[in-house]
C-alpha positions as a Markdown table, in Angstrom:
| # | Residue | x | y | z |
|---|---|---|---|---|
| 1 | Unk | 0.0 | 0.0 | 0.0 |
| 2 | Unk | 1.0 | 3.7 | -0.9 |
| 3 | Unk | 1.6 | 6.3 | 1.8 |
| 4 | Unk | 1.6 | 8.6 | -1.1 |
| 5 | Unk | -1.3 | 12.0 | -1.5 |
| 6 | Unk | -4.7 | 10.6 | -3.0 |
| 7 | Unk | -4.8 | 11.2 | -7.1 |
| 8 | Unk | -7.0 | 13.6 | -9.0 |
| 9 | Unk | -8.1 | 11.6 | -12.0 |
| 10 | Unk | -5.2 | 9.2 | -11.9 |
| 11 | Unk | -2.4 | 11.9 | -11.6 |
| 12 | Unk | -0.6 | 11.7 | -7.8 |
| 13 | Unk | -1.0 | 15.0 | -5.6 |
| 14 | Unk | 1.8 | 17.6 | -5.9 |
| 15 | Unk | 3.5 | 17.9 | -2.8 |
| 16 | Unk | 2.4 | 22.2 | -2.6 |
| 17 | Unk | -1.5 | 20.7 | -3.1 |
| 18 | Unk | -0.5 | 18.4 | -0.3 |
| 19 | Unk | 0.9 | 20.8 | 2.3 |
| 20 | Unk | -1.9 | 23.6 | 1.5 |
| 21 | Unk | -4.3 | 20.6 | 2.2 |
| 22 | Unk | -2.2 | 19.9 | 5.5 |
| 23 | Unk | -2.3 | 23.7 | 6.2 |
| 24 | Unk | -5.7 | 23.8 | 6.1 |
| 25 | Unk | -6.6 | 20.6 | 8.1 |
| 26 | Unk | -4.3 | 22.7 | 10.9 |
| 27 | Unk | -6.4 | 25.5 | 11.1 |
| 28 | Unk | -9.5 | 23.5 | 10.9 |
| 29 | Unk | -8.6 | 22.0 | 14.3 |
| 30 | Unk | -7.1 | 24.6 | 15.8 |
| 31 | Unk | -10.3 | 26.6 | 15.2 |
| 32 | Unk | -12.0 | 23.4 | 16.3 |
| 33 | Unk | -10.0 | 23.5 | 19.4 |
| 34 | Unk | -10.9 | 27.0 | 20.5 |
| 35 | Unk | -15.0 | 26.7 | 20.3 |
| 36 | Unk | -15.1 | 25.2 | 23.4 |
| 37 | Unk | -13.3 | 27.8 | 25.2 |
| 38 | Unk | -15.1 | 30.2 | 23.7 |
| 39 | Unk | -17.9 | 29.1 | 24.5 |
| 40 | Unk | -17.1 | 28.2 | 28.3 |
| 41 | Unk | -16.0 | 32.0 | 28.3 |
| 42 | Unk | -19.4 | 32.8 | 27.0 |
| 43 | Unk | -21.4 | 30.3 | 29.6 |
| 44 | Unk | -19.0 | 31.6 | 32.8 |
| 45 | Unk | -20.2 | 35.2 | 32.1 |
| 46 | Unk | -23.9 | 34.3 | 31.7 |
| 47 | Unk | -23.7 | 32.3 | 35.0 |
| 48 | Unk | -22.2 | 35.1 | 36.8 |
| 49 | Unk | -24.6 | 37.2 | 35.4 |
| 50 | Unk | -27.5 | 35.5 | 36.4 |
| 51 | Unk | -26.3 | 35.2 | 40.1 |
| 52 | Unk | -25.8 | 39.1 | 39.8 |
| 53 | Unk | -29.3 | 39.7 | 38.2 |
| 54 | Unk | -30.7 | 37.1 | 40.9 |
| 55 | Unk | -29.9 | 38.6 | 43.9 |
| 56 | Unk | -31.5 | 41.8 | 42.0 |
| 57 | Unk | -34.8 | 40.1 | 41.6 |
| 58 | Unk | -34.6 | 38.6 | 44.7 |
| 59 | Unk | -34.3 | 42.2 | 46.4 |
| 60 | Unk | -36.7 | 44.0 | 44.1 |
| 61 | Unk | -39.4 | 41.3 | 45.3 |
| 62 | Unk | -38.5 | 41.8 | 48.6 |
| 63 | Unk | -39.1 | 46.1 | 48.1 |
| 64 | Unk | -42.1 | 45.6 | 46.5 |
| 65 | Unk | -43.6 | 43.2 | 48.7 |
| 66 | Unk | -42.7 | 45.5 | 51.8 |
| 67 | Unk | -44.8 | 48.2 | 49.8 |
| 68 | Unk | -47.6 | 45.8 | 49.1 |
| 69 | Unk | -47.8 | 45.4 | 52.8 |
| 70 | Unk | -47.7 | 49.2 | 53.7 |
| 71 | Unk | -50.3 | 49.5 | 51.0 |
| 72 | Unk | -52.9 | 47.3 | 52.0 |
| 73 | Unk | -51.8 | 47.8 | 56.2 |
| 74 | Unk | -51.9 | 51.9 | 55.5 |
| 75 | Unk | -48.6 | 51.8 | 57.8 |
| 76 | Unk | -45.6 | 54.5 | 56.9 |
| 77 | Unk | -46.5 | 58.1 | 55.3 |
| 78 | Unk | -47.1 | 58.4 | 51.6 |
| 79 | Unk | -43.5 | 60.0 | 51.9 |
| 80 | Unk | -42.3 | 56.2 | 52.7 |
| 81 | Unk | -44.0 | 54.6 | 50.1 |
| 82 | Unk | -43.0 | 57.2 | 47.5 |
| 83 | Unk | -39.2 | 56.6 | 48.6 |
| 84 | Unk | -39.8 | 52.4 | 48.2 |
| 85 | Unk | -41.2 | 53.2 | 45.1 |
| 86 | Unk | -38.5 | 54.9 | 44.0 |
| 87 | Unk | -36.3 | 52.1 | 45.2 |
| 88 | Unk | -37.8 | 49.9 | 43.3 |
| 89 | Unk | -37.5 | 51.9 | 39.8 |
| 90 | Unk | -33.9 | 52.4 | 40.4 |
| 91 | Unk | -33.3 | 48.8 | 41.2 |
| 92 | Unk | -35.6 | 47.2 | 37.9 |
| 93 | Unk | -33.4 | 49.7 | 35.6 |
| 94 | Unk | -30.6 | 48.5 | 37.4 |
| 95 | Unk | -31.9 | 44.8 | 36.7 |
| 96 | Unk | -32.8 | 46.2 | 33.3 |
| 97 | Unk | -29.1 | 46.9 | 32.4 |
| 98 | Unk | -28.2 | 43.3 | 33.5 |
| 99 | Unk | -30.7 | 41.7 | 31.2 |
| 100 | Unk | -29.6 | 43.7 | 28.2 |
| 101 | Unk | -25.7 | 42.7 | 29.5 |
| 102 | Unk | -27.4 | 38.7 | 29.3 |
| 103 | Unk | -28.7 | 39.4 | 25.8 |
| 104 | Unk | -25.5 | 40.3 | 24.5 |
| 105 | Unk | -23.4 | 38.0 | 26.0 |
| 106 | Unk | -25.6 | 35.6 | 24.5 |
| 107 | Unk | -25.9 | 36.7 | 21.2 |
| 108 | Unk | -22.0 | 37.5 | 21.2 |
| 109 | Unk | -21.9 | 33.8 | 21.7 |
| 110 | Unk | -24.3 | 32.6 | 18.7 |
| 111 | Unk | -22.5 | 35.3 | 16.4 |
| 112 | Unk | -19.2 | 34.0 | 17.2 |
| 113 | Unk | -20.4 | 30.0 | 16.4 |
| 114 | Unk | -22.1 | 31.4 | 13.3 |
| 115 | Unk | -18.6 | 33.2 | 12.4 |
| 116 | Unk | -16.3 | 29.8 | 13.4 |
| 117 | Unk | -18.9 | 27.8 | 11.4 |
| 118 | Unk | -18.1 | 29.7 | 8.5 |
| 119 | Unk | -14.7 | 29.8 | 9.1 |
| 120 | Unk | -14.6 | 25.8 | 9.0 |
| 121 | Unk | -16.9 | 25.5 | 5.7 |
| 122 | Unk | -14.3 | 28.1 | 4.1 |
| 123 | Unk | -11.4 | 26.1 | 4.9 |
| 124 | Unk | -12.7 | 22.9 | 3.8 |
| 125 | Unk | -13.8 | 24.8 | 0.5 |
| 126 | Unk | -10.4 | 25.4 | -0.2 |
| 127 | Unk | -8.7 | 21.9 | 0.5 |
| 128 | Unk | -7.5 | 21.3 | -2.8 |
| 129 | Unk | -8.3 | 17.2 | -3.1 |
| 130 | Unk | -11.6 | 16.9 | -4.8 |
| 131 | Unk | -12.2 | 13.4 | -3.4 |
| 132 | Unk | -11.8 | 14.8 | 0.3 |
| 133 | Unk | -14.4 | 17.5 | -0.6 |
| 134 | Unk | -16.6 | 14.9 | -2.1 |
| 135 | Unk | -16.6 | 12.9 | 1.4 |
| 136 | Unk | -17.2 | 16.5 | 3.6 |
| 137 | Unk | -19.8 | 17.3 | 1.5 |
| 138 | Unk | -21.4 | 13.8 | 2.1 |
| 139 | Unk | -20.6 | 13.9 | 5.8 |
| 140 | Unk | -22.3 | 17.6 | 6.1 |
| 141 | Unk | -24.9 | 18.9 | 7.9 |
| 142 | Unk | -28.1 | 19.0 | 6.4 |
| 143 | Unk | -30.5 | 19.3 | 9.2 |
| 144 | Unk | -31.9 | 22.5 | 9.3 |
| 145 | Unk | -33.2 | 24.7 | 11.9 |
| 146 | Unk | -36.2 | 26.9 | 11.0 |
| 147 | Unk | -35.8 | 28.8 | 14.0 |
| 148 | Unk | -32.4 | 30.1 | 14.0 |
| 149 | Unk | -32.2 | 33.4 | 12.6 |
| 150 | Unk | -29.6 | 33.3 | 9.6 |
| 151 | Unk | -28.5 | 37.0 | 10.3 |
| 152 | Unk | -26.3 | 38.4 | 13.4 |
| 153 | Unk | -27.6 | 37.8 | 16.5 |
| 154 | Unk | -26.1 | 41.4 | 18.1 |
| 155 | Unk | -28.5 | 44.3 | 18.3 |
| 156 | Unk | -27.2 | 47.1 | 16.5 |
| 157 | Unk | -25.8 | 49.2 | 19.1 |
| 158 | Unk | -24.7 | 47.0 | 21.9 |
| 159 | Unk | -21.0 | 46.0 | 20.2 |
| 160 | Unk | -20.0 | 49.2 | 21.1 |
| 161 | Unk | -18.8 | 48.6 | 25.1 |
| 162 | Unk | -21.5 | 47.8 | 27.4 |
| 163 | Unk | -23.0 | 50.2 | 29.6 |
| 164 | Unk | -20.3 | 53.0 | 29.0 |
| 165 | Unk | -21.5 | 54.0 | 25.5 |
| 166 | Unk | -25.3 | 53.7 | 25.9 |
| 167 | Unk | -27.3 | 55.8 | 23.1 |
| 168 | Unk | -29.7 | 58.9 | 24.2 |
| 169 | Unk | -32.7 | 57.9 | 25.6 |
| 170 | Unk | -35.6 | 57.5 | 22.9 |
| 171 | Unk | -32.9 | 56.7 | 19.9 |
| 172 | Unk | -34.6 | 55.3 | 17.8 |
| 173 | Unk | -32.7 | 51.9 | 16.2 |
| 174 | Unk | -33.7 | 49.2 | 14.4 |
| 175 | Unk | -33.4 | 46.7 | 17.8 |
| 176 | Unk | -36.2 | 49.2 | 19.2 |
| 177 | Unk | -38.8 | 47.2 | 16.5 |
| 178 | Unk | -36.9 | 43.7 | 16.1 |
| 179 | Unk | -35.8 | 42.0 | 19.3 |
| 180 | Unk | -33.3 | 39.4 | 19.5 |
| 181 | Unk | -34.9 | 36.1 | 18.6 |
| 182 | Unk | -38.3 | 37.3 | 17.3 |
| 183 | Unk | -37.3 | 37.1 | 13.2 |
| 184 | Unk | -40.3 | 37.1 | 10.9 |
């Protein structure tokens, strides 16, 4: 048996074909290699997230149960209740914030799968050998997924840094009318 590159209609490989294929097979795995700590990266912040946001919920129920009670009791001044109230605004824009941080931590996360997915087909597209492309392409995909979107997840707007670079108040952008996940 021949250790030699696989033939193209009966001529053998050339050795450049062969190491460009080679090339590209590295950079296939290595990409392969780093989706899962990209994606742990992606998963650590969302948990951490959610423990932050929980405690927030947890506290806002708290302050507005305390003013359901002094409601329905008629205990503390309308003075009291107003400055509860206003505790609770502040703290559900505060909880606000860290939803909007969970929505783009998460679509950061599907747009950079989407972009290492394409990555991958690219490569393969390019490996020279037509009778390894013939056995990826049989050895593809072909389920498909009538809910995921096929454009970026990120809301236009949020790439920019967080909380630091928020937009005035009643800007008007196109995430206003489509929200991340609803696609028509």
């Amino acid at each position: 048996m021949s250790h030699r590159p696989s033939a193209v209609n009966g001529a053998p490989a050339s050795s450049a074909a062969t190491a460009y294929g080679l090339a590209l097979l590295s950079e296939y795995t290595h990409t392969l290699d780093s989706v899962p700590a990209d994606l742990s990266r992606s998963f650590g912040d969302l948990r951490e997230l959610d423990a932050v946001l929980s405690s927030s919920i947890s506290l806002l129920t708290a302050k507005i149960n305390e003013l359901i009670v002094m409601i329905e009791t008629k205990t503390g001044s309308n003075d009291d209740r107003l400055f509860l109230l206003t505790e609770i605004a502040d703290e559900a824009a505060r909880l606000k914030l860290g939803g909007e941080d969970q929505i783009r931590v998460a679509c950061h996360a599907a747009d950079g799968l989407r972009a290492h997915k394409a990555h991958l087909k690219a490569l393969l597209d390019r490996i020279p050998d037509v009778e390894f492309l013939r056995t990826a392409e049989a050895l593809a995909r072909k389920t498909v997924y009538p809910h995921v979107a096929t454009r970026n997840f990120y809301p236009p707007g949020m790439a920019e840094g967080g909380r630091r670079n928020r937009r005035a108040a009643g800007a008007t952008t196109a995430y206003n009318t489509l929200k991340c996940g609803q696609w028509g």
